[in-house]
C-alpha positions as CSV (number, residue, x, y, z in Angstrom):
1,X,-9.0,-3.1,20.5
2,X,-5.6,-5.6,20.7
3,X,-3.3,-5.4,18.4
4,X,-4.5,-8.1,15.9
5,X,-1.8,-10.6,14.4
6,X,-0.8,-10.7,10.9
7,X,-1.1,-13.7,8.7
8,X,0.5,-14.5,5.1
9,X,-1.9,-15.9,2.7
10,X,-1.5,-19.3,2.4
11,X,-1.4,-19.5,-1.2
12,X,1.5,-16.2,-0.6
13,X,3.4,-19.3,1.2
14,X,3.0,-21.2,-1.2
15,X,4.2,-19.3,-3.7
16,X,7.6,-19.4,-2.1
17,X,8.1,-22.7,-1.6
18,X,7.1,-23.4,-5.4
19,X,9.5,-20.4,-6.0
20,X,12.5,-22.2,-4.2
21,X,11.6,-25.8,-5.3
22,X,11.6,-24.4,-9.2
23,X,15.1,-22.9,-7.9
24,X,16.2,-26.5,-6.7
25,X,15.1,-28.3,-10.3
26,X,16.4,-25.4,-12.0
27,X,20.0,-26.5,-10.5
28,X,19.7,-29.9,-10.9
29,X,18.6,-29.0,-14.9
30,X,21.6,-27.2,-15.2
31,X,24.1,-29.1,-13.6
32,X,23.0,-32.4,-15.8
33,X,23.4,-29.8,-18.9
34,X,26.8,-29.0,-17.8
35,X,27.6,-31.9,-16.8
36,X,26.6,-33.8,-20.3
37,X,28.6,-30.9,-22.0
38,X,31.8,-31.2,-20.4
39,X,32.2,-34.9,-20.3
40,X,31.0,-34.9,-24.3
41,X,28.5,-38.3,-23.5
42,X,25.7,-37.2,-25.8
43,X,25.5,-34.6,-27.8
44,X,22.8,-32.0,-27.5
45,X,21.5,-28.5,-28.5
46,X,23.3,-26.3,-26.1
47,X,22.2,-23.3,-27.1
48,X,18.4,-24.1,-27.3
49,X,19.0,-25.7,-24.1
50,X,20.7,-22.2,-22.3
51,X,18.2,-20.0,-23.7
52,X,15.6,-22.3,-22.0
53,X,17.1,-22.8,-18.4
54,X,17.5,-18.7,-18.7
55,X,14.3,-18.2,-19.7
56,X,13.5,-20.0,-16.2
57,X,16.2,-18.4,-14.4
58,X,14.8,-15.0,-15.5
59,X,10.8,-16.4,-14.2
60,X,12.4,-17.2,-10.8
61,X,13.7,-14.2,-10.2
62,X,10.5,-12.0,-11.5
63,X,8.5,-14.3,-9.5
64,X,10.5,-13.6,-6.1
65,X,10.3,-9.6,-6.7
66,X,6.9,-10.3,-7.3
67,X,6.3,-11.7,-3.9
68,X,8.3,-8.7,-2.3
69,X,4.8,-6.4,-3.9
70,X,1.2,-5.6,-1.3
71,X,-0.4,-7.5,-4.4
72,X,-2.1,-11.0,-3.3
73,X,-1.4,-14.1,-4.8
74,X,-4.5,-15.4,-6.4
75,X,-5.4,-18.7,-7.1
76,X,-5.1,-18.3,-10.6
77,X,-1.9,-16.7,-10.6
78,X,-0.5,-19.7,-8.4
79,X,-2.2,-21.8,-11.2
80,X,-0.3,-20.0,-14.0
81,X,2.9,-20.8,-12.2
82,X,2.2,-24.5,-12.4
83,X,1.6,-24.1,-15.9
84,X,4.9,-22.5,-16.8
85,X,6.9,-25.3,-14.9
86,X,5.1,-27.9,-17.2
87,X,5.5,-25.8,-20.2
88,X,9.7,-25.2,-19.1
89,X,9.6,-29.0,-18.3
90,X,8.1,-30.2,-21.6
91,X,10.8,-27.8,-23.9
92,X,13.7,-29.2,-22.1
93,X,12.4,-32.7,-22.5
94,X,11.8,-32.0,-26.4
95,X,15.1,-31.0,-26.6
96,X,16.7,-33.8,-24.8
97,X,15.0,-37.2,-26.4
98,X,11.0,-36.1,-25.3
99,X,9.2,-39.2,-23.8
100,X,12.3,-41.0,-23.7
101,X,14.1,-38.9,-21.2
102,X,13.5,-40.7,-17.9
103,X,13.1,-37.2,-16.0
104,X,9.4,-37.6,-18.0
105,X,8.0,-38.0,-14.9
106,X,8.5,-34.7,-12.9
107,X,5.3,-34.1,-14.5
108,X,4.0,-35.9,-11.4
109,X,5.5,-33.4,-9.2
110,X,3.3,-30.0,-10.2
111,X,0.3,-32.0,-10.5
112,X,0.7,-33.2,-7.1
113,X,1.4,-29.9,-5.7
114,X,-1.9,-28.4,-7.8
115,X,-3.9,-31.1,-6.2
116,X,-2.6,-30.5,-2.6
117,X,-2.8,-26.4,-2.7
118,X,-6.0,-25.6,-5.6
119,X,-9.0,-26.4,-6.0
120,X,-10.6,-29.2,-8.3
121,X,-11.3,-27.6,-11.6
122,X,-7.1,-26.1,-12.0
123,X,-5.6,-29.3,-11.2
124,X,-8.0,-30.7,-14.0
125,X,-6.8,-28.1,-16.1
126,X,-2.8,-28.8,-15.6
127,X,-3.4,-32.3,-15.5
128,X,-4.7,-31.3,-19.3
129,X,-2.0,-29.8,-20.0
130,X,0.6,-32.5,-18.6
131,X,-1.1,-35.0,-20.3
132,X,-1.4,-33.4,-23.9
133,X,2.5,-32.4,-23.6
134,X,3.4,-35.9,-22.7
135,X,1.6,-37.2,-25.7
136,X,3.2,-34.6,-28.0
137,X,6.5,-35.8,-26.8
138,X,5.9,-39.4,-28.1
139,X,6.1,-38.0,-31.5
140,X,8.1,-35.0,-31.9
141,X,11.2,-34.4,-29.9
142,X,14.7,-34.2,-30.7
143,X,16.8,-38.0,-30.2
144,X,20.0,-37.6,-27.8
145,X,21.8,-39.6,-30.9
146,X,23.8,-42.1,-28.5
147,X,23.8,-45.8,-29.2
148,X,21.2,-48.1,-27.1
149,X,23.0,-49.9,-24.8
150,X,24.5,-46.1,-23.1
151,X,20.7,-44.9,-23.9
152,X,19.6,-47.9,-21.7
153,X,22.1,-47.5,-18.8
154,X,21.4,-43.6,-18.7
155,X,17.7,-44.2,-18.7
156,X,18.2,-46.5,-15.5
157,X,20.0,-44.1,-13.4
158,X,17.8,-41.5,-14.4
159,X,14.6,-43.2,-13.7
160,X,16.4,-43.5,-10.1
161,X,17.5,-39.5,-9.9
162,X,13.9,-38.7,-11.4
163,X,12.3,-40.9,-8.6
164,X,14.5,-39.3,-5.5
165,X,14.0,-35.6,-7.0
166,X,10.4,-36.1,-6.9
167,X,10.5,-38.0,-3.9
168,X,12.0,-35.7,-2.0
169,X,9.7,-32.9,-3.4
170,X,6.6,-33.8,-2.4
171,X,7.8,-35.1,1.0
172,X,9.2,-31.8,2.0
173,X,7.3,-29.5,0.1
174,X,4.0,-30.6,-0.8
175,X,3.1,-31.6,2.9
176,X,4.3,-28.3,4.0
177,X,1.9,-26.9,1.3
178,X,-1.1,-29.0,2.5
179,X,-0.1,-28.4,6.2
180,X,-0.4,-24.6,5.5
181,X,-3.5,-24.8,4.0
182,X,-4.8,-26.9,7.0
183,X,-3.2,-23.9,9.3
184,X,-5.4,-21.1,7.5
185,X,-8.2,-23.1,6.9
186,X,-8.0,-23.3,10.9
187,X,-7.2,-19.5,11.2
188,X,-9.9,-18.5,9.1
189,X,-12.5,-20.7,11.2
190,X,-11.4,-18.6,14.6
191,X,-11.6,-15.5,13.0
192,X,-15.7,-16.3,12.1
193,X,-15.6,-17.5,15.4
194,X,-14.4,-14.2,17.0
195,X,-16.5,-12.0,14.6
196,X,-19.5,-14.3,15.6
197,X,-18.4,-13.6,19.6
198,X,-17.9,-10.1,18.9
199,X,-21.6,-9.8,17.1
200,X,-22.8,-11.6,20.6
201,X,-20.8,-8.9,22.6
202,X,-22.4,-5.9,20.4
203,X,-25.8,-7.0,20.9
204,X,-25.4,-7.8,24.9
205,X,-23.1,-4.5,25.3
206,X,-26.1,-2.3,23.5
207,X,-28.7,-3.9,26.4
208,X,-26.5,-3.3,29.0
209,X,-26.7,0.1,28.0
210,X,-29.9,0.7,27.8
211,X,-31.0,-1.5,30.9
212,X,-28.1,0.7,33.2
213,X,-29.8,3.8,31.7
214,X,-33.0,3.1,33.0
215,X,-32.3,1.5,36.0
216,X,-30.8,4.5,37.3
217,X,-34.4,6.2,38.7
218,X,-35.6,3.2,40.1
219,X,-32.8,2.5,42.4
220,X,-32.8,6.4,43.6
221,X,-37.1,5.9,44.1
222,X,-36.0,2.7,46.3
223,X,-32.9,4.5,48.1
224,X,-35.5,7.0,49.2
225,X,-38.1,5.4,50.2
226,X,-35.6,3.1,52.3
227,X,-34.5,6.1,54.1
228,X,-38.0,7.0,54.9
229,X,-38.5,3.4,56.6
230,X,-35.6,4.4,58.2
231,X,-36.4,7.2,60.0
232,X,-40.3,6.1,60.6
233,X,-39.5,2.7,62.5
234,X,-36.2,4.0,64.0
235,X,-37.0,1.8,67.4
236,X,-36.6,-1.4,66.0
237,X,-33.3,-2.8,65.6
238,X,-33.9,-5.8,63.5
239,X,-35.8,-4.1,60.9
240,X,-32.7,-1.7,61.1
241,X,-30.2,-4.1,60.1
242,X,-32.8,-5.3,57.5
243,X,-33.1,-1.8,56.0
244,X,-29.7,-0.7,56.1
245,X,-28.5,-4.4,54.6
246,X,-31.1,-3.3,51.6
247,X,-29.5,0.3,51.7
248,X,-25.7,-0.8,51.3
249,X,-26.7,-3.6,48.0
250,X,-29.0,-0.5,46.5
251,X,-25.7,1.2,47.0
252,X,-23.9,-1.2,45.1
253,X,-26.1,-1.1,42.2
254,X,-25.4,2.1,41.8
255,X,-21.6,1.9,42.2
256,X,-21.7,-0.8,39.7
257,X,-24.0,1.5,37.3
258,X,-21.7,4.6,37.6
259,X,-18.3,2.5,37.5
260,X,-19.9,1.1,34.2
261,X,-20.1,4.9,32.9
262,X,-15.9,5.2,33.6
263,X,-14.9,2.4,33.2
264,X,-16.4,3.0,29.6
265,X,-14.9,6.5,29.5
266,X,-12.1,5.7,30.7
267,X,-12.0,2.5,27.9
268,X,-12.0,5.6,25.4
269,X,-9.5,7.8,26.7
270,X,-7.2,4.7,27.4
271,X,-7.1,5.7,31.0
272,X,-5.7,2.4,32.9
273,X,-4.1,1.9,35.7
274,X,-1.0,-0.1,36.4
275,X,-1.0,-2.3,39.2
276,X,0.5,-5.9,40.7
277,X,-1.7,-8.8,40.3
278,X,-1.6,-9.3,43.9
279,X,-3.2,-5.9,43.9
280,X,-5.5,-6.1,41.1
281,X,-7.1,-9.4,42.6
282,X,-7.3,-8.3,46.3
283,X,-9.3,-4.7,44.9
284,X,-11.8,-7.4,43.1
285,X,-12.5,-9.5,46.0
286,X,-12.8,-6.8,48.4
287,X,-15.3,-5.7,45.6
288,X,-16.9,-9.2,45.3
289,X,-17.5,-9.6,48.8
290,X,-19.4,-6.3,49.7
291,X,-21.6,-7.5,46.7
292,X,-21.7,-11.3,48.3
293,X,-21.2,-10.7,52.0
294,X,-22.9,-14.9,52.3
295,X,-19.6,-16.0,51.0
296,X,-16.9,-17.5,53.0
297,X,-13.2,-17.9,51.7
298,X,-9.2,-18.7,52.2
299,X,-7.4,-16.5,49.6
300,X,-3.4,-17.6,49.2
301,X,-1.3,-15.5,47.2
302,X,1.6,-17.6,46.0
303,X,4.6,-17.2,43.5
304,X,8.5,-16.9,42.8
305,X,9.6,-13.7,43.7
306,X,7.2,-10.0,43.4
307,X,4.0,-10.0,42.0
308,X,4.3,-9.2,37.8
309,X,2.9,-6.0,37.3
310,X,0.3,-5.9,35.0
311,X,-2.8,-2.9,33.1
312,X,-6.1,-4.7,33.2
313,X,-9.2,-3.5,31.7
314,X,-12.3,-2.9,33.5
315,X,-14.2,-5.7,31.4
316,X,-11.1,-8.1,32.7
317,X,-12.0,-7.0,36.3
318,X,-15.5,-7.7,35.9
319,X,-14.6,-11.0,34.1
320,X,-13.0,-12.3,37.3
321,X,-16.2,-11.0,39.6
322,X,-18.2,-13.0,37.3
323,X,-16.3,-15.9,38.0
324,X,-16.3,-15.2,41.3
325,X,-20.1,-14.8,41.7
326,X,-20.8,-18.0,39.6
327,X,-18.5,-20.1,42.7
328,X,-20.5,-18.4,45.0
329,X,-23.8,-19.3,43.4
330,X,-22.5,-23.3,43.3
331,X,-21.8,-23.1,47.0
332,X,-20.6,-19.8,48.9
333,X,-19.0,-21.8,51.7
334,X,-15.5,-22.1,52.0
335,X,-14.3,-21.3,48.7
336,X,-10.2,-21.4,47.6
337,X,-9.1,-18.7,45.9
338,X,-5.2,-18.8,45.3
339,X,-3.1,-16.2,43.2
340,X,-0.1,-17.6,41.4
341,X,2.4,-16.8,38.7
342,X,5.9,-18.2,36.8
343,X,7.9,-16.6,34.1
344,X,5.0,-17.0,31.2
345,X,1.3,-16.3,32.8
346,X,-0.5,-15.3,36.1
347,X,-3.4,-18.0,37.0
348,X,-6.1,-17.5,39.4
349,X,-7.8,-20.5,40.4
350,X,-11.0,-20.7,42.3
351,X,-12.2,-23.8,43.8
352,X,-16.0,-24.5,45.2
353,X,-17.6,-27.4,46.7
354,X,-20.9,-27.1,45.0
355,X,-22.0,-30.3,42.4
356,X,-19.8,-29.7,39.6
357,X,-20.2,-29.5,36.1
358,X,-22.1,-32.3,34.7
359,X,-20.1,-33.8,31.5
360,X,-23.1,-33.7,29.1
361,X,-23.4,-30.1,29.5
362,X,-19.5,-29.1,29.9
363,X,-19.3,-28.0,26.1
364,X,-22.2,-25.6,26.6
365,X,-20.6,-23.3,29.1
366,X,-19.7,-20.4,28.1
367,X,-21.8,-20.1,25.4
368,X,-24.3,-16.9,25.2
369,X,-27.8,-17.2,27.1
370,X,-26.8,-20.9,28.8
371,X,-27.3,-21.5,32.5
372,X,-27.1,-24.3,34.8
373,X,-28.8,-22.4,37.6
374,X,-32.7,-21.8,37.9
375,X,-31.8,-18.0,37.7
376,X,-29.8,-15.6,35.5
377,X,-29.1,-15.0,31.9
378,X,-26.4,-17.4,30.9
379,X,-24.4,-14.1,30.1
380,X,-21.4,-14.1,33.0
381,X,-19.5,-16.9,31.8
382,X,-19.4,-16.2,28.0
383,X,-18.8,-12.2,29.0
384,X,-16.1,-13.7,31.1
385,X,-14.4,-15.6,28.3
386,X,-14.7,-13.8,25.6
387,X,-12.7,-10.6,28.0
388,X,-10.2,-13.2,29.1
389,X,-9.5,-14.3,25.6
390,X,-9.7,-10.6,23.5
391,X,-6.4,-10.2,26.5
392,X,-4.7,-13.3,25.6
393,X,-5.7,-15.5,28.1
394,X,-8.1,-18.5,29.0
395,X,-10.5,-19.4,31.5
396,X,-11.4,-23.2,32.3
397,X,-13.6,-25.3,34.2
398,X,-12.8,-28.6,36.0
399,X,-14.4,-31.1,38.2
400,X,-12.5,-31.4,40.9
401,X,-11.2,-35.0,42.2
402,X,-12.6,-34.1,45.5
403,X,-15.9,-32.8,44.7
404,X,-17.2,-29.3,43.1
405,X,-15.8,-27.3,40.4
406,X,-12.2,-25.7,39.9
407,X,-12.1,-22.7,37.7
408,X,-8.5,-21.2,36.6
409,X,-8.3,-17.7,34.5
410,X,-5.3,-17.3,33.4
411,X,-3.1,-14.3,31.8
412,X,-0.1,-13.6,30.2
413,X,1.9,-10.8,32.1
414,X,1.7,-7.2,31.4
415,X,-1.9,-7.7,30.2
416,X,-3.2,-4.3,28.5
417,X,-4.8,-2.9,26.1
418,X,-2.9,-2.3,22.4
């Protein structure tokens, strides 16, 4: 298998950005405290006030340890947090004039993250919860005990700091929050996608297995009996060339049978050979052709500097005769088959003149047990992509400008195994 790529939970991420915007408030609560204090405008209760932004201080930090644990974040737990930053929020507001305060309406702020990041039914729940603390504050809260005309002027410039805080918040934050959910929503579609491919893979791999099993005693009944004609009509060259054309693809067959067996061992032992692509793609078309000997071609090998050096797979290899054989079957006159690379991928590209792919059925390709031919399973291009992909790379289809189709594989260098 390759190495698969680890993902943070989205509600992990989060997490941390709640952690550092409840850092950000935190210092702007502390720095209006402070400020108040030491410029005596209003008078408040400072110690109430301390033990509260400490009480937050110490929740930040227990929070960000917390995240530094294997545990997962739950949706409830990130719920929970929400819920303490309106319970922290409505405390300092009792303390400092309740509905009055014009920071009142950071309440906004966690309910629009809830909506953004959790399901229905919590941000119901906190909206509750804002909405039954709001409405306690209209009635019991301590006054800041300054006459109305400062009251007014501070409750002006507030509004205006309240509006930018929360502005700024849910610009920056909130849509990174959505945007991440979006991004693992995504993730977690390709990942039933790949399961669903590798389910396909299982089912075709176990056939294949069986069908090379038993194939092997019919192709050594027809090798024999081809060596019998042979011998018995030994005077008549055409028939000759007939018979040993017959012998050399029975031959094949069982080449391709056997090199199924290693290439499977040698899968499991990790036995794989480092080669240049140069290398890797001249050994497949010399391959390709014995199997195809109809097909004509003009091969080009281009590219700054050596060939990259690279550890394919045996089902890569095979990937690329597929390809190859599914040109030939469009048209298997003068085919293009080029080798290039840069700094970032190797591409092969292989160009036919056959009809193309119609449009209507372009999204189909590739999908298990589809065809565009009167013959075969509809099994070489999926088997195809989903090699080239498990390796990091791509294969695409495109009707050329000129006529017929252009298909490009392409890999990232150093292709191997994990």
């Amino acid at each position: 298998m390759y190495a698969p790529v680890k993902w943070l939970s989205a509600t992990r991420l989060n997490l941390h950005l709640l952690i550092l915007i409840r850092i950000l408030v935190l210092a702007a609560q502390a720095g209006s405290v402070v400020l108040a204090y030491s410029t005596h405008m209003v008078e408040l209760p400072w110690l109430s006030l301390g033990i509260t932004l400490g009480i937050s201080g110490v929740f930040c930090l227990v929070s960000a340890l917390r995240l530094q644990g294997p545990w997962p974040v739950t949706e409830v737990e990130y719920g929970a947090q929400l819920a303490f930053d309106l319970l922290i929020h409505s405390v300092l507001l009792y303390f400092t004039g309740g509905s009055t305060n014009p920071f009142v309406s950071y309440y906004l702020v966690p309910l629009t993250i809830a909506a953004a990041t959790l399901p229905w039914l919590f941000t119901l729940l906190l909206a509750g919860l804002a909405l039954a603390s709001y409405t306690v504050l209209l009635m019991w809260y301590e006054p800041l005990g300054i006459d109305p005309i400062h009251q007014a002027t501070l409750q002006v410039y507030g509004m205006w700091l309240s509006f930018a805080l929360a502005a700024v918040i849910i610009t920056f934050f909130v849509a990174r929050m959505a945007e991440e959910l979006r991004r693992q929503e995504q993730r977690q579609a390709d990942r039933r996608e790949e399961h669903l491919r590798d389910q396909q893979l299982l089912a075709v791999a176990t056939q294949a297995a069986g069908a090379a099993h038993e194939l092997g005693t019919p192709l050594a009944t027809m090798s024999v009996l081809l060596g019998e004609l042979r011998q018995d009509h030994q005077h008549d060259p055409a028939l000759q060339d007939d018979l040993a054309l017959l012998q050399s693809q029975i031959r094949l067959c069982k080449e391709s049978l056997q090199q199924l067996v290693r290439a499977a061992e040698a899968d499991r032992r990790q036995a794989i050979r480092e080669q240049t692509a140069r290398e890797w793609v001249e050994s497949v078309l010399q391959r390709w052709h014995l199997m195809r000997p109809e097909a004509t071609y003009a091969y080009h090998c281009d590219g700054p500097g050596s060939p990259p050096w690279l550890m394919p797979p045996a089902d890569l290899s095979q990937s690329l005769m597929n390809l190859l054989n599914n040109a030939t079957d469009a048209c298997a006159r003068d085919l293009e088959i080029r080798l290039d690379w840069d700094v970032q991928e190797i591409r092969v590209t292989i160009r036919d003149h056959g009809p193309g792919v119609p449009l209507a059925i372009a999204e189909q390709i590739g999908r298990p047990f589809f065809t565009t031919k009167g013959k075969g399973f509809g099994l070489g291009l999926f088997l195809s992509q989903a090699s080239v992909n498990r390796a990091g790379g791509t294969v695409k289809l495109y009707n050329h400008e000129d006529g017929g189709t252009l298909t490009e594989l392409s890999l990232p260098h150093g292709v191997a195994r994990a």
